[in-house]
C-alpha positions as CSV (number, residue, x, y, z in Angstrom):
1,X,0.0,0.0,0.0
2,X,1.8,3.6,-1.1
3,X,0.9,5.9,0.9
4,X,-0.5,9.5,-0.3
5,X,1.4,12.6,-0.2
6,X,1.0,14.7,2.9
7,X,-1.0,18.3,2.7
8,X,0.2,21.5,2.7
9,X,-1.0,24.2,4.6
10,X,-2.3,26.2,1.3
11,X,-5.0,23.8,1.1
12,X,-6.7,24.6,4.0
13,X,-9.6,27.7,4.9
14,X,-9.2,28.6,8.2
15,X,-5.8,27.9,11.3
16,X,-5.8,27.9,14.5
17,X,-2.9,27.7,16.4
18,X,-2.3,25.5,19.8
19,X,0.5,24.9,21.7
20,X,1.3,21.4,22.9
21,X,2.0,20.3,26.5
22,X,3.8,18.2,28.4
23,X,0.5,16.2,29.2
24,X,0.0,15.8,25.4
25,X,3.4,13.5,25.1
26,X,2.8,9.4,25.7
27,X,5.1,7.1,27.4
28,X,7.0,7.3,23.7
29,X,8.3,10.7,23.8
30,X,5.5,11.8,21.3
31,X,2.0,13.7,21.4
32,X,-0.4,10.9,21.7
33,X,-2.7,9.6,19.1
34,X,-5.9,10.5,21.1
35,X,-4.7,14.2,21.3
36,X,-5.0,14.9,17.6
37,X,-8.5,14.7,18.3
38,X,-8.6,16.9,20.8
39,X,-7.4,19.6,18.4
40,X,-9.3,18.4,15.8
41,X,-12.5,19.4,17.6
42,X,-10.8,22.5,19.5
43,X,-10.5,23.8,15.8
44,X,-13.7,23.5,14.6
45,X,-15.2,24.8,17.4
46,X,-13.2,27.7,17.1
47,X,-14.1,28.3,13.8
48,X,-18.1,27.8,14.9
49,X,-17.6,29.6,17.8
50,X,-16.0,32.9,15.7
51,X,-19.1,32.7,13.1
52,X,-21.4,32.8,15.9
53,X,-23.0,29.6,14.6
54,X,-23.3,27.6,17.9
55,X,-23.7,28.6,21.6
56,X,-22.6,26.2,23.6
57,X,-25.2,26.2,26.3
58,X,-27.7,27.5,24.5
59,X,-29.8,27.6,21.1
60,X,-32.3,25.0,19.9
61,X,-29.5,23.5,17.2
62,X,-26.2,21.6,18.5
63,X,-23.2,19.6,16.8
64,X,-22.6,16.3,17.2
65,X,-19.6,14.2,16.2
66,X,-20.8,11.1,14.2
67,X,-17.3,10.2,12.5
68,X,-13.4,10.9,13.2
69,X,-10.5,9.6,11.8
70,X,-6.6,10.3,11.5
71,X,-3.3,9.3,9.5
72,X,-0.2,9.8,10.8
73,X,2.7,11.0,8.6
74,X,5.0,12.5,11.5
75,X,5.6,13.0,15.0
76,X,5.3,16.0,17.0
77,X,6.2,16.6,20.7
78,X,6.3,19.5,23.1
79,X,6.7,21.4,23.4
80,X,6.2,21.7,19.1
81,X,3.7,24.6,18.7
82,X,1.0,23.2,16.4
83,X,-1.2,24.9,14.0
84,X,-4.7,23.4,12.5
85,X,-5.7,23.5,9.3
86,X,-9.8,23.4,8.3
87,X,-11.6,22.8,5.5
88,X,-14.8,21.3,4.2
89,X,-15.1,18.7,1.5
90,X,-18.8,18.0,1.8
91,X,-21.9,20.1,3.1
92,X,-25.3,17.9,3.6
93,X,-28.6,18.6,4.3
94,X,-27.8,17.6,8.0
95,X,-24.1,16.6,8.3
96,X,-20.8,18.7,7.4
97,X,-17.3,16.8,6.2
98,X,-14.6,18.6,7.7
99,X,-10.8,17.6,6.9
100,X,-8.5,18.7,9.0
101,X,-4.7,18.9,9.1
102,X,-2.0,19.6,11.9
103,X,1.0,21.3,11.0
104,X,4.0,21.2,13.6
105,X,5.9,24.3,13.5
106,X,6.3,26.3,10.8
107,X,6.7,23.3,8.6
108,X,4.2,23.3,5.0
109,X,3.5,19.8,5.1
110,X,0.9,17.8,7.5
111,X,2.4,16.1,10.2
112,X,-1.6,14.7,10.7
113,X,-4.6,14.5,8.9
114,X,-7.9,13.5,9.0
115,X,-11.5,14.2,8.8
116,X,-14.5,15.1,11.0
117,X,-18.2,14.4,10.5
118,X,-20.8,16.6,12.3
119,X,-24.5,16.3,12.3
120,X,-26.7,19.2,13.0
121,X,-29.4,18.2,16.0
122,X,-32.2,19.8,17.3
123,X,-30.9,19.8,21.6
124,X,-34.0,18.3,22.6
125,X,-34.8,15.7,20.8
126,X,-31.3,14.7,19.4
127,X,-32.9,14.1,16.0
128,X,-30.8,15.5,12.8
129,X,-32.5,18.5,11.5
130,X,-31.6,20.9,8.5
131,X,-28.0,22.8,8.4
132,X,-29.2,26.5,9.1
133,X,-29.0,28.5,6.0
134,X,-26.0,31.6,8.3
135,X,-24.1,28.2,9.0
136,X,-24.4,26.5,5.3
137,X,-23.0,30.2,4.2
138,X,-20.4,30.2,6.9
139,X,-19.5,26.8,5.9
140,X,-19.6,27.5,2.2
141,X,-16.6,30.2,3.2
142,X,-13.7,27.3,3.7
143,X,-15.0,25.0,1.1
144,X,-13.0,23.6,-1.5
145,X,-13.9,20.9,-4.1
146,X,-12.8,18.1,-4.9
């Protein structure tokens, strides 16, 4: 199996920068697997939370992770500053396909990447419901096509 080149940084929307810690390293001397997550979903909130598109305790519509996944390419270890790349490769009538890439340093190329899948619930009921049309066009702003 060959494995795909690694993204650059130009191919991203929107960064957000986060700085590792010395909690993030594993046993191995290395930021551990689970913590690419963590900044998977701190940058997308980000980039909700600056479009005013959710509140986090409040509004009748809320996110919800359905699907997450990651590919290693390098390692990075504090304390590496880390920035996070955003984009969106699909918008849905009730789900949005993030991918997301994290770039250690000031290198160009992904150290990770993956994707992020959320679906747009009504708070109550926990039932998918239409992507609001302010968040389709906020979404439609780091688009890119395949």
């Amino acid at each position: 199996m060959s494995r795909r080149e690694r993204s650059r940084r130009s191919e991203y929307r929107f960064f957000h920068p986060i700085s590792t810690r010395w909690k993030d390293n594993d046993a191995f001397g290395h930021v551990n697997n689970v913590e690419y997550y963590s900044y998977f979903d701190t940058a997308v909130t980000y980039f909700l939370l600056e479009h005013q598109l959710i509140g986090i305790s409040v509004g009748e519509i809320i996110t919800v992770v359905a699907e997450t996944g990651c590919r290693y390419h390098a390692s990075v270890a504090f304390p590496d500053r880390v920035t996070v790349g955003v984009r969106v490769a699909r918008i849905g009538s009730s789900s949005v396909r993030y991918e997301i890439a994290v770039f250690r340093n000031d290198e160009d190329e992904a150290a990770a990447e993956g994707h992020f899948v959320h679906v747009y619930v009504d708070r109550v009921s926990m039932r998918p419901v239409p992507i609001p049309p302010e968040s389709r066009a906020a979404l439609s702003l780091i688009a890119v096509t395949a």
